[in-house]
C-alpha positions, 0 to 999 in steps of 0.5 A: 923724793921724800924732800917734796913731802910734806911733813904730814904726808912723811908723817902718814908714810912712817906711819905706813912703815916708811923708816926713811920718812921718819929720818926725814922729819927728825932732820927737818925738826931736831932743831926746832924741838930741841930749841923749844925744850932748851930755852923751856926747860933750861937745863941741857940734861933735862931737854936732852932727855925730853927730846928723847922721850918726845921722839920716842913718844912721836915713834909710839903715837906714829899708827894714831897720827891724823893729818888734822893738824900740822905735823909741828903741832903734833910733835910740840904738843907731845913735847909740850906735854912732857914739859908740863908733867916735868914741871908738875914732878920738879919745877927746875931753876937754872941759874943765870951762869948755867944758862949763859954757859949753855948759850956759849956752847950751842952758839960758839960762831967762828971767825967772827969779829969779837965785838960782834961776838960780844954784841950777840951773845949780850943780845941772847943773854938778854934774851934768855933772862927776860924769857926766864922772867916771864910767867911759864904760860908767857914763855910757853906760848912764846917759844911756841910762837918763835921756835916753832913758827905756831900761829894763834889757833896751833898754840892754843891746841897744843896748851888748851888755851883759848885763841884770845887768852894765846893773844893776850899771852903772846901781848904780854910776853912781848911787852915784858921782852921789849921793857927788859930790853929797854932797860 
């Protein structure tokens, strides 16, 4: 059954023509992808359009795929990329009520007491100015910390860092995240 697969053998099984593979992974990461480029991008047309090309990028790189690394690696290095040639052509600034808009659509829960509703949104609000505060290279390696699940080794990878410079990243993006919490 393709749901025993790993992702690096559905990924080699595309590539060998399996399209059913391919569904697969898109199920297993749409999520993820498009969380990272979301809170990356900070505008929903732009991630929409990233997640998008990252698949179809996914879909050309499929015969040169190389099961080295994880295939989350993989997929978050080539959106990882796009970010990085979107941000070098135009670097776009969402403003504070753009961003809570977008949270209040992905995150609308139902059937919940509305003080939790509040306490949660306030908390993801929080968030989402604290991560828009921080230094791109800061937040990049975050989100690929905490949307992707990347260890140390993976995001440096993926943005050409080295493993200490990925740590001291990660260090302060948490320090500056906790001080605007505490405050």
């Amino acid at each position: 059954m393709g749901s025993e697969k790993t992702d690096e053998e559905l990924m080699l099984a595309y590539a060998g023509g399996d399209l059913l593979a391919f569904e697969m992974l898109y199920r297993r990461h749409r999520g993820t992808l498009y969380r990272f480029l979301l809170r990356t991008l900070r505008h929903r047309a732009d991630a929409d359009e990233l997640f998008q090309d990252t698949w179809s990028r996914l879909v050309a790189a499929r015969e040169r795929y190389r099961a080295e690394a994880k295939f989350t690696t993989f997929l978050l290095q080539i959106a990882h990329n796009l970010v990085v040639d979107r941000f070098r052509r135009l670097k776009p600034q969402a403003s504070d009520e753009e961003a809570e808009a977008v949270f209040r659509q992905l995150d609308a829960p139902e059937g919940e007491q509305p003080e939790r509703v509040l306490t949660e949104f306030e908390q993801r609000r929080r968030l989402q100015i604290a991560l828009e505060e921080l230094p791109e290279e800061q937040r990049v390696a975050f989100l690929l910390r905490i949307e992707g699940g990347l260890g140390l080794d993976e995001i440096g990878e993926i943005t050409g860092a080295g493993r200490e410079t990925v740590k001291s990243r990660l260090r302060y993006a948490l320090a500056r995240i906790r001080a605007r919490f505490a405050s």
